[in-house]
Every structure is written in structure tokens, then in C-alpha cells.
FIKOLZA-1660 file (N, C-alpha, C; in steps of 0.1 Angstrom, whole numbers, plus 5000, padded with zeros to 4 digits):
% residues 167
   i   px   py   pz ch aa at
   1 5100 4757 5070  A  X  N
   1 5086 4754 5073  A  X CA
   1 5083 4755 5088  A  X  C
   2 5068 4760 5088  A  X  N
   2 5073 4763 5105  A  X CA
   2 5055 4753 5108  A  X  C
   3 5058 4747 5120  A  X  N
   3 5045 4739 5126  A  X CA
   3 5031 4749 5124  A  X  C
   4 5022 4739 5119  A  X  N
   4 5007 4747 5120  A  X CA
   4 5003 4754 5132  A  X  C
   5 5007 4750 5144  A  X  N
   5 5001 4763 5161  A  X CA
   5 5010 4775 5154  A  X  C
   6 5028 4775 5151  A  X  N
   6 5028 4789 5148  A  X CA
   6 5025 4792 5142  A  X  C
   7 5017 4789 5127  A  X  N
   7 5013 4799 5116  A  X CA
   7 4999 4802 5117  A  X  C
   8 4995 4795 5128  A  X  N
   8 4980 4801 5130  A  X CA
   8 4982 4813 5143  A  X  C
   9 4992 4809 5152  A  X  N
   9 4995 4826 5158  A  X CA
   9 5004 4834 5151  A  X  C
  10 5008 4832 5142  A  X  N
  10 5011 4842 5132  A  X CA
  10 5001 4851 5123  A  X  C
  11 4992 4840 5125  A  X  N
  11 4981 4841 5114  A  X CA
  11 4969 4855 5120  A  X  C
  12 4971 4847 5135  A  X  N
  12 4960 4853 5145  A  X CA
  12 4963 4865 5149  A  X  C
  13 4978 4871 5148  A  X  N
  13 4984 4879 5150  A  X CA
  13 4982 4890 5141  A  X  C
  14 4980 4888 5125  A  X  N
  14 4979 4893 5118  A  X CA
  14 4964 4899 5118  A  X  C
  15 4954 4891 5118  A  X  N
  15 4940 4897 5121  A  X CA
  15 4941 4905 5136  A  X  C
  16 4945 4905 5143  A  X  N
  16 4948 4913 5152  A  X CA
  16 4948 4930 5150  A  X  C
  17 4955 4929 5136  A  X  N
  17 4960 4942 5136  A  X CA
  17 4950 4951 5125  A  X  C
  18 4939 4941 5121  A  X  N
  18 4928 4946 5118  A  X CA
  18 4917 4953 5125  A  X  C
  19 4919 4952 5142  A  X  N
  19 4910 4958 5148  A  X CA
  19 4908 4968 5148  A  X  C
  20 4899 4977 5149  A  X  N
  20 4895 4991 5147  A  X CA
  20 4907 5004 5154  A  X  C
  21 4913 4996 5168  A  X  N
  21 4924 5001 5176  A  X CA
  21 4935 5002 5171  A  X  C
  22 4940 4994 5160  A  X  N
  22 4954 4993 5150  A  X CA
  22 4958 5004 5143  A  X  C
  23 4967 5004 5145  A  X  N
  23 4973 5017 5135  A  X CA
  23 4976 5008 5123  A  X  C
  24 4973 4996 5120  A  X  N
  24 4971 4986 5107  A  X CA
  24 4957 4988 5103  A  X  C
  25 4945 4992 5111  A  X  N
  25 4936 4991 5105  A  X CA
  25 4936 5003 5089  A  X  C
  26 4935 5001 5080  A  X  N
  26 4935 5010 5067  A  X CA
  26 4924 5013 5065  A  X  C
  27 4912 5000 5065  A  X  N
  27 4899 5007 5062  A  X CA
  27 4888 5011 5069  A  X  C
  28 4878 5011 5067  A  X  N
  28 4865 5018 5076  A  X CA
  28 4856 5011 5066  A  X  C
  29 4844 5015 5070  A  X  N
  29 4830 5010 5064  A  X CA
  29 4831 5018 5048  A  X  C
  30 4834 5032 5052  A  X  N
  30 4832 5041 5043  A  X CA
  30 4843 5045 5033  A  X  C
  31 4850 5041 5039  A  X  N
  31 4870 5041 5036  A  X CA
  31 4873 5027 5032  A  X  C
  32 4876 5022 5026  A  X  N
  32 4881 5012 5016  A  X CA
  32 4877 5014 4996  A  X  C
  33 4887 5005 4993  A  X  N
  33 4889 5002 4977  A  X CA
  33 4877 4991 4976  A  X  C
  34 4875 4999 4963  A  X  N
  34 4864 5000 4957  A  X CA
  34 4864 4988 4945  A  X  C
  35 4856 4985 4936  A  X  N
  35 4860 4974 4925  A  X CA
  35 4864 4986 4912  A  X  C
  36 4867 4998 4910  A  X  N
  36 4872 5006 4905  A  X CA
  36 4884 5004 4902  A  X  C
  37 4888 5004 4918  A  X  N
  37 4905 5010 4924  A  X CA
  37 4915 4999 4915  A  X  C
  38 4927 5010 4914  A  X  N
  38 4937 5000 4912  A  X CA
  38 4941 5005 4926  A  X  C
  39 4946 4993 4932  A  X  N
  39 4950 4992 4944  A  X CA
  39 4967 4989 4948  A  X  C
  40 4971 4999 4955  A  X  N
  40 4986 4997 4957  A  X CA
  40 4991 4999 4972  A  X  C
  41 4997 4985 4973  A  X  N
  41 5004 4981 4987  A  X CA
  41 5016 4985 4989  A  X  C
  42 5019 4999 4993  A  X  N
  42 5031 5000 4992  A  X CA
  42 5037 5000 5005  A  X  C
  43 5047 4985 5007  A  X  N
  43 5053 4985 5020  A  X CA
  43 5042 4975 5023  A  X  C
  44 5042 4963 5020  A  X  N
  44 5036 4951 5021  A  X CA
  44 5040 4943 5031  A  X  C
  45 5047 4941 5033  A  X  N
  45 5052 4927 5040  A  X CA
  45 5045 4916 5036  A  X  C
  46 5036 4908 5043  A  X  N
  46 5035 4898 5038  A  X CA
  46 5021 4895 5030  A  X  C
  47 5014 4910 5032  A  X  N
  47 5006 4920 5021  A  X CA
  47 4992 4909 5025  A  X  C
  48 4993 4907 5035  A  X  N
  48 4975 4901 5041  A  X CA
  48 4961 4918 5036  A  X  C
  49 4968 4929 5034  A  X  N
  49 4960 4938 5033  A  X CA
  49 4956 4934 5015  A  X  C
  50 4968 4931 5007  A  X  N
  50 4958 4925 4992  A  X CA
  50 4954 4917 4994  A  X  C
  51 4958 4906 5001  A  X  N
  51 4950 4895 5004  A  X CA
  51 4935 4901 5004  A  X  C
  52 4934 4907 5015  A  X  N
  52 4917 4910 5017  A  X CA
  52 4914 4919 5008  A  X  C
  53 4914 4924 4994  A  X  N
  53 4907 4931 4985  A  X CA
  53 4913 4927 4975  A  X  C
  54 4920 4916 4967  A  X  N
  54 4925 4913 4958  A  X CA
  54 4914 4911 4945  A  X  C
  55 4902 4904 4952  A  X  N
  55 4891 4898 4950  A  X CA
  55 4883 4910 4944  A  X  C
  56 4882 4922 4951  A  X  N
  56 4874 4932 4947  A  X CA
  56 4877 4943 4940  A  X  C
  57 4893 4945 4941  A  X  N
  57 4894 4958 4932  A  X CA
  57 4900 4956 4916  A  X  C
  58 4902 4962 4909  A  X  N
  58 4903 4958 4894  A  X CA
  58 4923 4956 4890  A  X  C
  59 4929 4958 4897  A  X  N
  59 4943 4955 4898  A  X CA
  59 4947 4957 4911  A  X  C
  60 4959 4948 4914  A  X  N
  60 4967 4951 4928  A  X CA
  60 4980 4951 4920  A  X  C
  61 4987 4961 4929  A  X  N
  61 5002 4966 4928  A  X CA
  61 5013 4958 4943  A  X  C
  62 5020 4955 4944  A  X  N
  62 5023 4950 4964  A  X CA
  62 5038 4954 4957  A  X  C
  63 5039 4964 4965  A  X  N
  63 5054 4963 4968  A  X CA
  63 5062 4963 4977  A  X  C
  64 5072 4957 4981  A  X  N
  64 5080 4952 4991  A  X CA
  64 5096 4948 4988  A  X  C
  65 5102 4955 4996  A  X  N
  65 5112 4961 4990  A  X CA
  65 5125 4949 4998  A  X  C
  66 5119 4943 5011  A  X  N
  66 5125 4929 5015  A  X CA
  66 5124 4916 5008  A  X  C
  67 5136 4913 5004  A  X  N
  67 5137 4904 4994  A  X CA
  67 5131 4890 5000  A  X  C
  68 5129 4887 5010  A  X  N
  68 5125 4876 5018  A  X CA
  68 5107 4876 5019  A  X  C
  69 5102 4885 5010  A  X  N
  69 5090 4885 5007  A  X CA
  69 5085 4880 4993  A  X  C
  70 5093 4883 4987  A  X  N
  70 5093 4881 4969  A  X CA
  70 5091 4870 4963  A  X  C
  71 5094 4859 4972  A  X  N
  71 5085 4847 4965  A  X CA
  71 5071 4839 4976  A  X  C
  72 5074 4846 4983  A  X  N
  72 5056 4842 4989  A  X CA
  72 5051 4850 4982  A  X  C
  73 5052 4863 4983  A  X  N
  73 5041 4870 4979  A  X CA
  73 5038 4866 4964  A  X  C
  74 5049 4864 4954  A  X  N
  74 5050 4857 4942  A  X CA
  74 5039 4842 4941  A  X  C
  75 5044 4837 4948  A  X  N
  75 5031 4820 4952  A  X CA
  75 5016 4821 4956  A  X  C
  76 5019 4828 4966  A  X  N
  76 5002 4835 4974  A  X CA
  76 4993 4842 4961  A  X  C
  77 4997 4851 4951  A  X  N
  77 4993 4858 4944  A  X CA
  77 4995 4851 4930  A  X  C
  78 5001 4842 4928  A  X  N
  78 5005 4838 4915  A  X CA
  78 4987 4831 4910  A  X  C
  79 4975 4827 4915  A  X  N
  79 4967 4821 4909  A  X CA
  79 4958 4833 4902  A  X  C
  80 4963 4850 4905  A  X  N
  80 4956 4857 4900  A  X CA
  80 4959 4863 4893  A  X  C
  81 4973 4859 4883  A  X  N
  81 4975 4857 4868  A  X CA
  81 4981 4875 4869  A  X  C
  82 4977 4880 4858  A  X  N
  82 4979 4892 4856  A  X CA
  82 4970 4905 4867  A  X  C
  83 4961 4901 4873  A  X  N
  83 4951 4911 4882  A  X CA
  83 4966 4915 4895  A  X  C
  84 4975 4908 4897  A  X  N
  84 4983 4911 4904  A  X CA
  84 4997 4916 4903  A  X  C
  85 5003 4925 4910  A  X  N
  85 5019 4926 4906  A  X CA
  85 5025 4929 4913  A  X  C
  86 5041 4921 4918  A  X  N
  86 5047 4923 4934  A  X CA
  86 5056 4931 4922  A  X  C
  87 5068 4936 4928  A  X  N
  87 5077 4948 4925  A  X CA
  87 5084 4941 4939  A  X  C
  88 5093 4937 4937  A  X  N
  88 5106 4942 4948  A  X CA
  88 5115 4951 4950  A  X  C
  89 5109 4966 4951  A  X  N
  89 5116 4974 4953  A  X CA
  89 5112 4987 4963  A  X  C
  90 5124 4993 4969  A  X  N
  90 5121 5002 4975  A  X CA
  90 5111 5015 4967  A  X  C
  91 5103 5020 4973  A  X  N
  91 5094 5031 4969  A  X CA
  91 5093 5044 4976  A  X  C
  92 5101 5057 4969  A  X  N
  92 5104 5066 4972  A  X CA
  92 5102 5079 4966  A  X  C
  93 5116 5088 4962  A  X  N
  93 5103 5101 4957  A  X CA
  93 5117 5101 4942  A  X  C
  94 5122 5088 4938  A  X  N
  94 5129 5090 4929  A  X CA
  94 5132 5070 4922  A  X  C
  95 5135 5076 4908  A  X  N
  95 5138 5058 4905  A  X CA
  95 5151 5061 4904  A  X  C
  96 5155 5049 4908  A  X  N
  96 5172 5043 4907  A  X CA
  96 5174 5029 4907  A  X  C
  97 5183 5022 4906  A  X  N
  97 5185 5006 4903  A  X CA
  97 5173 4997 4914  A  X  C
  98 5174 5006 4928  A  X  N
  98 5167 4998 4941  A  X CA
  98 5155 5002 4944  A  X  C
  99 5152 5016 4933  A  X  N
  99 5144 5028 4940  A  X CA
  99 5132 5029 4929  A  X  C
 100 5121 5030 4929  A  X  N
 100 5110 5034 4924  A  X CA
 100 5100 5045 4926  A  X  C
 101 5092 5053 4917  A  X  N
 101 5086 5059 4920  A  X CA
 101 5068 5056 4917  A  X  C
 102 5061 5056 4927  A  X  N
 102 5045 5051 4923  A  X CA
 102 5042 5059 4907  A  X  C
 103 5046 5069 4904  A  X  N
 103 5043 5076 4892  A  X CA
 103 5048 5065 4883  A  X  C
 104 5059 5056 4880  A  X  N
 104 5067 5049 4872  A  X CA
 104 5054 5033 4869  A  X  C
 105 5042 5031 4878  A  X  N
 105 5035 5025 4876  A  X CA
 105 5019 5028 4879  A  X  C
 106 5018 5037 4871  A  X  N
 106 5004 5045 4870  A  X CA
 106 5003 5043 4856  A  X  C
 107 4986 5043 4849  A  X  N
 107 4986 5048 4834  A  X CA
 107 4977 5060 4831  A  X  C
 108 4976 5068 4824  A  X  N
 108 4964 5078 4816  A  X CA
 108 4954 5071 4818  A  X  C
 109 4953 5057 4818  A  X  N
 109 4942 5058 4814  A  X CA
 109 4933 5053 4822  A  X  C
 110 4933 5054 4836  A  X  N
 110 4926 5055 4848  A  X CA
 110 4927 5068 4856  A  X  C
 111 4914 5065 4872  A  X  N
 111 4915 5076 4874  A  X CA
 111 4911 5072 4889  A  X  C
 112 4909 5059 4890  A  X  N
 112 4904 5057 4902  A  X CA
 112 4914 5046 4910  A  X  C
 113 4920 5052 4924  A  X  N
 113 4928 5046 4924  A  X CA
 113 4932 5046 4946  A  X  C
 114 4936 5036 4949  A  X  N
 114 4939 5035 4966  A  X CA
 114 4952 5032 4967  A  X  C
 115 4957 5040 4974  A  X  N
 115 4974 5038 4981  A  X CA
 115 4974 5031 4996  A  X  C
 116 4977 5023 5000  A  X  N
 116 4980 5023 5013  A  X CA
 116 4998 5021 5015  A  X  C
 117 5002 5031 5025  A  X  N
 117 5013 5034 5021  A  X CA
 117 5020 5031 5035  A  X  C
 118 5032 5021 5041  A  X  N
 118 5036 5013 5051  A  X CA
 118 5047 5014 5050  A  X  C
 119 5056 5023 5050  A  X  N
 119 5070 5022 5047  A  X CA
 119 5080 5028 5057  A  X  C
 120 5079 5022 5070  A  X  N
 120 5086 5028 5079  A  X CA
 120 5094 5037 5079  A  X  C
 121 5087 5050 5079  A  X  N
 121 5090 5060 5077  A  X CA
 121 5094 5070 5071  A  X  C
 122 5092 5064 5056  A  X  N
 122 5094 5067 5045  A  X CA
 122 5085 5077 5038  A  X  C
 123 5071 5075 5046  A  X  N
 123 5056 5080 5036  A  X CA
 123 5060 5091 5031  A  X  C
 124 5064 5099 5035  A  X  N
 124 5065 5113 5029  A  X CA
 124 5072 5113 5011  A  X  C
 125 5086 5107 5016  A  X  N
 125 5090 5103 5003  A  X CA
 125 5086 5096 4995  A  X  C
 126 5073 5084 4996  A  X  N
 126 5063 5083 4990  A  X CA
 126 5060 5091 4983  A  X  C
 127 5049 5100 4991  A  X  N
 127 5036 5111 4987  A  X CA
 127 5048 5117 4978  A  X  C
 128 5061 5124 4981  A  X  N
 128 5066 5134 4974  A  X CA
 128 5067 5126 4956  A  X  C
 129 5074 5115 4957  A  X  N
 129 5073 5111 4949  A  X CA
 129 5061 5109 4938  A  X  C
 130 5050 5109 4942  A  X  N
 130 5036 5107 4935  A  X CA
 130 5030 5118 4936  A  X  C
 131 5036 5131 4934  A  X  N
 131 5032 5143 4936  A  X CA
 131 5023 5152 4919  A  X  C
 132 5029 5144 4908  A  X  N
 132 5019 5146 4895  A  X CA
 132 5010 5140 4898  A  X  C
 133 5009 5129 4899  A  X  N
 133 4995 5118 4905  A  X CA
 133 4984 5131 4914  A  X  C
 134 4991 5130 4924  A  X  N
 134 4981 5137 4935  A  X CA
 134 4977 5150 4926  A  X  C
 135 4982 5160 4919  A  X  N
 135 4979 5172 4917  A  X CA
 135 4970 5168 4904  A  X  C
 136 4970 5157 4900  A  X  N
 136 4958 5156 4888  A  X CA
 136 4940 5153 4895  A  X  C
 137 4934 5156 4889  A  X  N
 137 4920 5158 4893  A  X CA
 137 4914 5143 4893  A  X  C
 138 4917 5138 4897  A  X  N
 138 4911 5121 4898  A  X CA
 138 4908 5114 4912  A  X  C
 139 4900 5104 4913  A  X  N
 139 4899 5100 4922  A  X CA
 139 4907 5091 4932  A  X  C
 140 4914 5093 4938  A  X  N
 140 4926 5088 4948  A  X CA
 140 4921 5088 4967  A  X  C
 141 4921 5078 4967  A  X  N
 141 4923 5075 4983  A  X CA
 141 4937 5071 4989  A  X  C
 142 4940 5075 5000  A  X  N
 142 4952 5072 5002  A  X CA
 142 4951 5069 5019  A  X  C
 143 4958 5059 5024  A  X  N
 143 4958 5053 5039  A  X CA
 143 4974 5054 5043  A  X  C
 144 4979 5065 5050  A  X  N
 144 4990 5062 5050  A  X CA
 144 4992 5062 5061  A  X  C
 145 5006 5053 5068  A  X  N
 145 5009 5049 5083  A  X CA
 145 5018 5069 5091  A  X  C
 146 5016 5070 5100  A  X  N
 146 5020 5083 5102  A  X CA
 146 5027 5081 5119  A  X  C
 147 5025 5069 5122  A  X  N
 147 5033 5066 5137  A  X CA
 147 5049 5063 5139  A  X  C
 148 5055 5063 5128  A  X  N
 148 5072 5062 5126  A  X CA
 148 5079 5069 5134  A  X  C
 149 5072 5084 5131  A  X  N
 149 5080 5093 5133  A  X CA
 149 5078 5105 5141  A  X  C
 150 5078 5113 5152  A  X  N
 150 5073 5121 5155  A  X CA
 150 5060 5128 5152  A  X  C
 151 5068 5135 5140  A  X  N
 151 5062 5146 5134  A  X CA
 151 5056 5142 5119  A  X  C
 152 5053 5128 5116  A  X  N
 152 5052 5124 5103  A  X CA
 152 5037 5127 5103  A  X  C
 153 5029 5128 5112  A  X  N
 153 5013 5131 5111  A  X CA
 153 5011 5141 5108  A  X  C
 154 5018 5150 5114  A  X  N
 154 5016 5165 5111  A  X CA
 154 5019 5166 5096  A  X  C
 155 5030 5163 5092  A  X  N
 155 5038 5163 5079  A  X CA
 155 5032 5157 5066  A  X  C
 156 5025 5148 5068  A  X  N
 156 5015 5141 5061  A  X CA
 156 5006 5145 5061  A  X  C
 157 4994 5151 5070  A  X  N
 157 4987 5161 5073  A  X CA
 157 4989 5173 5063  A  X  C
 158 5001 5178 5063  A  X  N
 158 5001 5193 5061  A  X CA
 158 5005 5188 5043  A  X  C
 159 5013 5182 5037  A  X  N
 159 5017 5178 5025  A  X CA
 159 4999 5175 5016  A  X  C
 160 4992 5170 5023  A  X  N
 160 4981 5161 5011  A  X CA
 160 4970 5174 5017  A  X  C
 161 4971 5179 5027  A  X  N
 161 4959 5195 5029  A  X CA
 161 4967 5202 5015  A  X  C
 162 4977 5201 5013  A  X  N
 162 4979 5214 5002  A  X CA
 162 4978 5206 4991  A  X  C
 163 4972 5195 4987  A  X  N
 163 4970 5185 4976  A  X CA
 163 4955 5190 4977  A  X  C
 164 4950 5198 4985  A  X  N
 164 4931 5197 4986  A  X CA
 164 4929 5184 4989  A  X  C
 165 4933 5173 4994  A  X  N
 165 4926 5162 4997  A  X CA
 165 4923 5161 5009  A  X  C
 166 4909 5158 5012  A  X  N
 166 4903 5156 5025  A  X CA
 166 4910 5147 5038  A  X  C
 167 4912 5154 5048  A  X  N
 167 4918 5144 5057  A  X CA
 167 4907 5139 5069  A  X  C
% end
């Protein structure tokens, strides 16, 4: 348990990274999940990003692959019954015991849908992974982090231009 001053600069810390200057900021006026979206946190941490749209979009997905997340995020989110679903697992371009693939929690029978994708330095293997997804004609937003790695902007860039998706 930690005293109320640090979980409000914890707290304060986290709105912080909302500012327009953040490479955390994900949305825009015009850029954000919709009451449509199924909405997926991939690479949550302590997933203050569902926090702020839990309310508005029609499912949340949070995954987080640090096991020291799995029951806050489990508690925080448990009053919203089935509208929510943590996964503790890593998210990449293949399933295996530790490993998942965003395809492995999609259905037919939607079409509108927001990724925000945080996975220190992983995105690519993300996107590769959810590569049927992307190539189907549906509506998909996707916010992905691209500061890991050198060349992950360009790469990320160059991967979802050949998906036709607008960057």
C-alpha cells in the first residue's frame, strides 16, 4: 500500500502523459474510439488509457503481459462485468503458451474496431500478427507507439501504407 501524496503523484504523473506533447498521447479530437469500437489495449500497464474510454466504447480487450498488473487491472475493471477483458499475456505475431495473437480475439461478426498498441518494441510483431484483420475491409483505427526503436516509425509507416491505411 503506498501513502495517498504518492498515488496522487503517480496519479499526476499519469495525466501527464496525456498532454498533447506525449508520445502517450493516443487520441486527438478526431482520432479516438468511438461507442462502436471494440477497443484493445495492447501493452497496458496500468491501462489508465481503458480507464478513459471504458465507458464509451462497446468492449475493452487490456492486455498486459506483466504479471504484477493482473489483479489491479482485474479489481479496477471487475465492476464492468463482461464489457471488459484483461488477458495476461504477451502479444505478438504467433500463439504459444505465453504468446497470443490479436486475431485469436477478434469475431466475424464486427467490423469496427481501435488498437492502441504499447509494447516496447514489439509493435511490428503486433501488426504482423493481426495481418488477416488489417487486410479485411473494415473499419480499424490503430495508435501505435513507434519511439522504441530507431527505425520502428519508418517500419510501422511502411507495413500499414501497404495495408492502404491512412497515416
Amino acid at each position: 500500500n503506498l501513502p495517498s501524496n504518492m498515488i496522487k503523484t503517480k496519479f499526476n504523473a499519469l495525466l501527464c502523459e496525456q498532454d498533447v506533447e506525449s508520445p502517450h498521447k493516443y487520441f486527438t479530437t478526431d482520432f479516438k474510439p468511438s461507442s462502436k469500437d471494440y477497443f484493445y489495449d495492447i501493452g497496458s500497464a496500468e491501462a489508465i488509457i481503458s480507464l478513459s474510454v471504458v465507458e464509451k466504447v462497446k468492449k475493452n480487450y487490456i492486455f498486459e503481459y506483466d504479471s504484477k498488473w493482473f489483479m489491479p487491472l482485474t479489481k479496477t475493471f471487475e465492476k464492468f462485468g463482461d464489457k471488459v477483458v484483461v488477458i495476461n499475456k504477451f502479444v505478438s505475431d504467433k500463439t504459444t503458451n505465453d504468446k497470443v495473437k490479436i486475431s485469436d480475439y477478434i469475431s466475424d461478426d464486427h467490423n469496427d474496431y481501435f488498437f492502441k498498441i504499447d509494447v516496447e518494441g514489439e509493435e511490428l510483431d503486433v501488426l504482423r500478427g493481426m495481418e488477416n484483420i488489417l487486410d479485411k475491409n473494415i473499419n480499424i483505427k490503430i495508435a501505435v507507439c513507434t519511439y522504441h526503436n530507431g527505425k520502428d516509425f519508418q517500419s510501422v509507416v511502411e507495413f500499414l501504407s501497404n495495408k492502404n491505411f491512412n497515416i
